[in-house]
PLY file of the C-alpha trace (Angstrom):
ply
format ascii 1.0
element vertex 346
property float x
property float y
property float z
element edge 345
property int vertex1
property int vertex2
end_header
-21.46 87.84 46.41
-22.29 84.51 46.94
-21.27 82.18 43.89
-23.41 79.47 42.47
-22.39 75.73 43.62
-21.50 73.74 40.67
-23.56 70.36 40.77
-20.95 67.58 40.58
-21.81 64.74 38.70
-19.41 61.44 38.10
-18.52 60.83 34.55
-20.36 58.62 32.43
-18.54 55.65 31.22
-16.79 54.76 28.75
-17.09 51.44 26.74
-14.00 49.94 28.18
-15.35 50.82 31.26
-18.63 49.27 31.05
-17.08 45.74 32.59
-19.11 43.11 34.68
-17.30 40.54 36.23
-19.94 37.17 36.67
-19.42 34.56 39.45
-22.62 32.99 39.45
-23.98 30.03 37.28
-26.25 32.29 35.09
-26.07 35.98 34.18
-28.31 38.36 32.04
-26.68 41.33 29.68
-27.32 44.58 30.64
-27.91 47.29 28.26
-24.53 49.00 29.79
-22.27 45.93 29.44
-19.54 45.61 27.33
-17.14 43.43 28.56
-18.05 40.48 30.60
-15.60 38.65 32.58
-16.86 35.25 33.78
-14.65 34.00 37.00
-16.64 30.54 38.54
-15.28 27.40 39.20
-18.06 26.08 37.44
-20.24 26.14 33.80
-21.68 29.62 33.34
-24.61 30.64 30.85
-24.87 34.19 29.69
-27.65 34.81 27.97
-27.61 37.95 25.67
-31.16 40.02 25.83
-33.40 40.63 22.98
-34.41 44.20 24.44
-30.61 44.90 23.20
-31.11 43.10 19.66
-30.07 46.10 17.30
-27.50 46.49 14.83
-24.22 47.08 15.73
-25.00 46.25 19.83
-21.88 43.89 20.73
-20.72 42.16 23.80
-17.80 40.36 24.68
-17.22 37.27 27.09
-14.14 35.99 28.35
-13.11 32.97 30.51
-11.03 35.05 33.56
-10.93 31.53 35.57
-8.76 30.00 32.93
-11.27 26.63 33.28
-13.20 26.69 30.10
-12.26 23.59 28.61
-13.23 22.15 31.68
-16.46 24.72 32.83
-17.80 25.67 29.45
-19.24 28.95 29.19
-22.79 28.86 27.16
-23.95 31.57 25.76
-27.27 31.94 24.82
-30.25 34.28 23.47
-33.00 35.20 25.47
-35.64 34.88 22.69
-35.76 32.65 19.46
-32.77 34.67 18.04
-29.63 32.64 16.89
-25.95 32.72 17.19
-24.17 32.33 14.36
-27.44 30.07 13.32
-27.44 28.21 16.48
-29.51 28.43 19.88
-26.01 28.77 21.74
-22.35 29.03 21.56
-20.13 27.76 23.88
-16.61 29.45 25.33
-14.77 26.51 25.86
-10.78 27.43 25.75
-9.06 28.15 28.58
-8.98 31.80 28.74
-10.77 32.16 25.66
-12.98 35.28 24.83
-15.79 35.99 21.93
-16.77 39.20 20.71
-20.69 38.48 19.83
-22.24 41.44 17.88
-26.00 42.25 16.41
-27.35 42.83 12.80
-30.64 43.99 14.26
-32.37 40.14 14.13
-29.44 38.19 15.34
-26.04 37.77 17.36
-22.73 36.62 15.33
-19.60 35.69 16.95
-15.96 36.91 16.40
-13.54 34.45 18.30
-10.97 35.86 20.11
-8.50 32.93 21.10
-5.16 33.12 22.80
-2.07 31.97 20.96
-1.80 28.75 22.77
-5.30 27.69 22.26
-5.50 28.83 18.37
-6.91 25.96 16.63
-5.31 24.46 13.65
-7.66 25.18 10.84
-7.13 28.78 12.16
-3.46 28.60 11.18
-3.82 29.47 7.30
-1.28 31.96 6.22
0.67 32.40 9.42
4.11 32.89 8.72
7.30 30.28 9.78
8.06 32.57 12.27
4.49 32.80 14.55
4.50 30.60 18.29
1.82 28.86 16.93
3.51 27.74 13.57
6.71 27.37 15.61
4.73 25.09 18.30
2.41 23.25 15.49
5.75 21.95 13.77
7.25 20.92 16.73
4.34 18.65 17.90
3.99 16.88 15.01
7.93 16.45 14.67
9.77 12.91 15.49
9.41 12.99 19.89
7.03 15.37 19.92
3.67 15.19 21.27
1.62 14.66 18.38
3.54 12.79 16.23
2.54 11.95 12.99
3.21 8.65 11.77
3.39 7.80 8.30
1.23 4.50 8.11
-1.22 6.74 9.88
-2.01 9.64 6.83
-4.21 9.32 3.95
-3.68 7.52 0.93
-1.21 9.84 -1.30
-2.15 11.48 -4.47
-0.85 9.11 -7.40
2.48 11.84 -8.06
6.24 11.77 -7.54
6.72 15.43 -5.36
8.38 13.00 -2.88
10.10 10.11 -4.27
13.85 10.32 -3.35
16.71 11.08 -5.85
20.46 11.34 -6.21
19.99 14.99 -3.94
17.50 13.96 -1.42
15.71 12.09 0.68
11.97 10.49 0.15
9.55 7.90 -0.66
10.22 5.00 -2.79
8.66 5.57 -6.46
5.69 3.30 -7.51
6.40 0.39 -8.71
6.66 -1.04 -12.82
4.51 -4.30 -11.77
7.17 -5.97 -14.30
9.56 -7.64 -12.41
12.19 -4.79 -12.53
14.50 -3.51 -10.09
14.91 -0.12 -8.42
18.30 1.71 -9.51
20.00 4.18 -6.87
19.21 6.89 -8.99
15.34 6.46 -7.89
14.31 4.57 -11.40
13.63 1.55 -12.47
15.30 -0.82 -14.53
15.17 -4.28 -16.08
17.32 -6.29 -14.35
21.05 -6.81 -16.87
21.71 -10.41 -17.92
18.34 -11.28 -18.34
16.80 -13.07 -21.14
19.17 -15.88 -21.68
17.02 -18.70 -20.90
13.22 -19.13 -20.75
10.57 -21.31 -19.30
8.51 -22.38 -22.59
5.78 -24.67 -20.62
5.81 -27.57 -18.22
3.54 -29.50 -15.94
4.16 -30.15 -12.02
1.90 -33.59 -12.04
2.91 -37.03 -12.00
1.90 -39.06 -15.06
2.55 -43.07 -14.49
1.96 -46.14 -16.89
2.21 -49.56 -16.55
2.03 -50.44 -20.60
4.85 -52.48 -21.88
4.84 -50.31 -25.29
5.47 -46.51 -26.19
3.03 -44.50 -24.53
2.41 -40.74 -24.36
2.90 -39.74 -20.17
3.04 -35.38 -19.70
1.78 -33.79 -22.85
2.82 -29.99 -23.25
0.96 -28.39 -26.04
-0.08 -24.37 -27.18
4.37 -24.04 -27.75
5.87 -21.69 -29.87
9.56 -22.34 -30.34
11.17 -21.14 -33.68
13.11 -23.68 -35.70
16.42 -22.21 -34.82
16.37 -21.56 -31.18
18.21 -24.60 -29.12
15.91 -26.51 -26.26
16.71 -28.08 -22.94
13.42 -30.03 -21.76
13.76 -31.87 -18.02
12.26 -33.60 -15.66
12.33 -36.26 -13.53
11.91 -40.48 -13.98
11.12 -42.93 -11.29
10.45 -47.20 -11.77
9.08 -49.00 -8.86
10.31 -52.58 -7.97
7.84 -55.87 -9.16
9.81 -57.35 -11.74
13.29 -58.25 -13.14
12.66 -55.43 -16.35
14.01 -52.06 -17.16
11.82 -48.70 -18.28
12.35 -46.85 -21.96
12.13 -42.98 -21.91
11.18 -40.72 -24.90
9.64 -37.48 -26.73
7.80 -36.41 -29.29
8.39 -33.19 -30.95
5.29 -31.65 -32.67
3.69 -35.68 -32.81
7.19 -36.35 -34.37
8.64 -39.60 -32.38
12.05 -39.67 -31.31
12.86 -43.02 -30.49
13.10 -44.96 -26.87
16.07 -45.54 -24.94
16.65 -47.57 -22.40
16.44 -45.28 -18.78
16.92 -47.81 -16.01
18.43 -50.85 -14.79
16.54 -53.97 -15.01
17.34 -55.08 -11.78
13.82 -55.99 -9.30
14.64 -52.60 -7.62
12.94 -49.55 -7.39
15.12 -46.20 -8.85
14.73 -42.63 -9.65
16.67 -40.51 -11.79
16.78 -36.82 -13.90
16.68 -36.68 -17.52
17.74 -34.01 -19.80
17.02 -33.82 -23.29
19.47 -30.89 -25.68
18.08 -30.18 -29.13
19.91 -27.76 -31.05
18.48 -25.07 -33.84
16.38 -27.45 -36.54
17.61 -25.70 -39.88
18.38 -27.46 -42.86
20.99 -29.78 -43.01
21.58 -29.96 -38.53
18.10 -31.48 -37.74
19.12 -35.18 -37.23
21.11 -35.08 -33.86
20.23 -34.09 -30.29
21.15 -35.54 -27.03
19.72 -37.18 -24.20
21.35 -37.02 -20.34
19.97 -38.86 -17.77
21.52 -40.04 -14.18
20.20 -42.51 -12.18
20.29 -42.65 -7.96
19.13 -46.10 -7.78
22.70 -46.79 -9.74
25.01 -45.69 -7.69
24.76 -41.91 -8.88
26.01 -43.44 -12.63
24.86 -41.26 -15.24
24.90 -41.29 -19.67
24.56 -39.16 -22.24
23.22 -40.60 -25.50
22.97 -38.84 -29.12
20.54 -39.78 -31.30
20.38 -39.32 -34.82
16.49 -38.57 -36.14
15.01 -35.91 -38.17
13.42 -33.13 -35.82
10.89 -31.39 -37.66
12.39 -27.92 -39.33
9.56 -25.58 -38.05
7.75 -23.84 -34.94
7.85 -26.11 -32.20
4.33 -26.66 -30.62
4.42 -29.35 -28.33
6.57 -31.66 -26.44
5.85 -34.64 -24.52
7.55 -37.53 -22.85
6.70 -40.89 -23.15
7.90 -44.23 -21.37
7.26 -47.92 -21.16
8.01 -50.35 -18.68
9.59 -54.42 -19.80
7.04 -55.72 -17.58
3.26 -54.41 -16.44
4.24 -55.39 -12.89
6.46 -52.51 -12.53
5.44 -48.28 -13.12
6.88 -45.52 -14.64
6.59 -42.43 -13.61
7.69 -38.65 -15.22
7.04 -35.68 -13.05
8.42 -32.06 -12.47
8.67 -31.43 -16.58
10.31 -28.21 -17.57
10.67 -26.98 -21.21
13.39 -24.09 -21.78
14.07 -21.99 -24.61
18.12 -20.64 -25.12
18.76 -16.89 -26.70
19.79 -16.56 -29.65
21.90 -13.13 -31.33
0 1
1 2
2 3
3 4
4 5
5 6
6 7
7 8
8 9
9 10
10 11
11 12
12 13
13 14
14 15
15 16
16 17
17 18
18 19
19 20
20 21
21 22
22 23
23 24
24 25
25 26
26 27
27 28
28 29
29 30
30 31
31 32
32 33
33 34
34 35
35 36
36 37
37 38
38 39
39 40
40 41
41 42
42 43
43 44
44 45
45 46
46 47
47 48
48 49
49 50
50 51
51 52
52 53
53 54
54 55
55 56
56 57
57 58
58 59
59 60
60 61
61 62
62 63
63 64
64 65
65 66
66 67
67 68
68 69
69 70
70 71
71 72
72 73
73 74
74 75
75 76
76 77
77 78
78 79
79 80
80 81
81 82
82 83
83 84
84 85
85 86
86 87
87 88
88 89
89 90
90 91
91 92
92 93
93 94
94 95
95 96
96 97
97 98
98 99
99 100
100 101
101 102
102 103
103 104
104 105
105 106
106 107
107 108
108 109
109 110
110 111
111 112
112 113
113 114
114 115
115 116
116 117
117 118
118 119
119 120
120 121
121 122
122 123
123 124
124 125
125 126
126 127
127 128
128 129
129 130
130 131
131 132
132 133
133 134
134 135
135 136
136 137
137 138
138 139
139 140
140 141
141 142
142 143
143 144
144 145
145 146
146 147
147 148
148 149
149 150
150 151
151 152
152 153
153 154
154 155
155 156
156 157
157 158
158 159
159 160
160 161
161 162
162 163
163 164
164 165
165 166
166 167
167 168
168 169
169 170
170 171
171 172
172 173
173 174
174 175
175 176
176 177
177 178
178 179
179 180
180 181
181 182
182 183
183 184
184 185
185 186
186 187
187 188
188 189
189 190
190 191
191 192
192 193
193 194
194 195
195 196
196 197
197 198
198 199
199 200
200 201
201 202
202 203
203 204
204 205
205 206
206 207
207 208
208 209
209 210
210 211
211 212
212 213
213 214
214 215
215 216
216 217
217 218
218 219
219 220
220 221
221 222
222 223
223 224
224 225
225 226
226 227
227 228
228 229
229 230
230 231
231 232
232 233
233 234
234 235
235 236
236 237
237 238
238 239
239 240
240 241
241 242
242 243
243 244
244 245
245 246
246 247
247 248
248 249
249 250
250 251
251 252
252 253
253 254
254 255
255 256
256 257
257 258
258 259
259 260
260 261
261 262
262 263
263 264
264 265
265 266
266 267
267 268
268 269
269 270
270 271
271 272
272 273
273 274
274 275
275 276
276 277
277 278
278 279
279 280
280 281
281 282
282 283
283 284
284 285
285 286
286 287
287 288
288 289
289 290
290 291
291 292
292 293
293 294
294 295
295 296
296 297
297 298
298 299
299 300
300 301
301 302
302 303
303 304
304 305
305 306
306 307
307 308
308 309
309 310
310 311
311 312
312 313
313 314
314 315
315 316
316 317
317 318
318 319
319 320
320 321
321 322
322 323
323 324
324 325
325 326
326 327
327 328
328 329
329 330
330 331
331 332
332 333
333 334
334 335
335 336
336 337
337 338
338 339
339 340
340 341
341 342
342 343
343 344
344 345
């Protein structure tokens, strides 16, 4: 009996088997591709086919060359559809791949990177542990590659997550803008010791006068010194040469005139000096005596001190102001560099 012959027939395959491998500049899908391996040492276009536009039809393209980044791989559609809601997508990672898949009207993508090509805004919730995480850090580290520098970043959100403290390392906190100092302990303080003396008012401009009778020179107004806080005023006193006369300094406390005093020699000669003026607390009873310094380096570096004895007004200093004459018009007087000072009191 003569048995039937069996008609052989080679097995269909299998979607892992349905590989192309492309080595020329432009290739077309086939309904029976799957996988598509693109091998050219040169840019490739693959153009997926709108015959094969229905839902659920994928394909997937990978660089085999390993020269993406170099020899992009474009894919494109064969008909007005999009990718991802563009004309074209482009491979172009070294050894990257895509998955592209249909909804019936379009192609989407699904990238399919290698770890060393993963991008960084792909890096969300990988763990401390990944090679990418692991090779992001070190990059950015001190020495690495990519190292970020601090002058470089963004402008910093106005917090203190990083200023430094007794336990650790970190920025410097923001500042107080009021002249205070920064403590080890990361705060800031007002620096100790402070307070003792202050700078009331003062002018930085020569005044000069020829008149051979009291006049008014640096005027210092808008004061506010209490009656019983002490004051040190200062500044400095020049004569120029002309004549055989001496100069008279003197203030005026709140339009109330303390008397001249002689401030120079009256040699033809021209001189400079400092004067100081002390005036203790005005109260009742101790507002008659304050005391007037003044050295001169035309004489030899000689220097005085003279107390005089007139009634200071018992109430809120609100201006100061020297005044001078010369014993002849031929010769100036100058004041410049004025400085009024308030002293603490408990």
């Amino acid at each position: 009996m003569v048995q039937p012959q069996e008609t052989h027939r080679p097995p269909l395959r299998t979607v892992l088997e349905s590989y192309v491998s492309v080595t020329g500049a432009t290739y077309a899908a086939k309904a029976g591709d799957r996988l598509i391996g693109v091998n050219r040492a040169g840019a490739v276009t693959i153009t997926l086919p709108t015959a094969q536009l229905r839902a659920g039809r994928t394909y997937t393209v990978k660089d085999e060359s390993g020269a993406a980044a170099t020899n992009n791989i474009t894919v494109a559609t064969e008909g007005s559809e999009t990718i991802d809601g563009s004309a074209t997508d482009v491979i172009s990672d070294n050894y990257g791949a895509k998955h592209y898949y249909s909804d019936g009207s379009n192609w989407f993508e699904v990238p399919l990177l290698p770890a060393a090509a993963i991008a960084h805004s792909a890096t969300t919730g990988q763990g401390s542990g990944d090679h990418h995480a692991q090779s992001h850090t070190a990059a950015h580290a001190s020495g690495g590659a990519d190292a970020l520098k601090l002058d470089d970043l963004g402008a910093p959100d106005d917090n203190t997550d990083l200023d430094f403290s007794t336990t650790a390392h970190g920025l410097v906190p923001k500042g107080t803008n009021a002249g205070d100092f920064l403590k080890d302990d990361g705060t800031w303080a007002a620096p100790g010791g402070g307070g003792a003396v202050t700078r009331e008012g003062g002018s930085t401009t020569e005044a000069t006068t020829t008149s051979t009778s009291l006049t008014d020179l640096i005027s210092v107004s808008s004061l506010s010194i209490a009656a019983g806080v002490p004051i040190q005023a200062w500044y400095v006193s020049r004569k120029t040469s002309g004549a055989a006369a001496n100069t008279l300094s003197a203030l005026t406390f709140n339009a109330t005139d303390t008397g001249g005093e002689t401030s120079s020699s009256s040699t033809d000669r021209a001189e400079a000096r400092s004067e100081i003026w002390f005036i203790g607390p005005r109260v009742t009873n101790y507002q008659l005596v304050y005391a007037h310094m003044k050295n001169s380096a035309g004489l030899n570096g000689s220097y005085s001190i003279v107390v005089h004895a007139i009634d200071l007004p018992i109430a809120t200093v609100t201006d100061i102001n020297t005044r001078g004459m010369t014993g002849n018009s031929s010769i100036t007087l100058g004041n410049d560099e004025y400085h009024i000072y308030s002293w603490a009191v408990s």
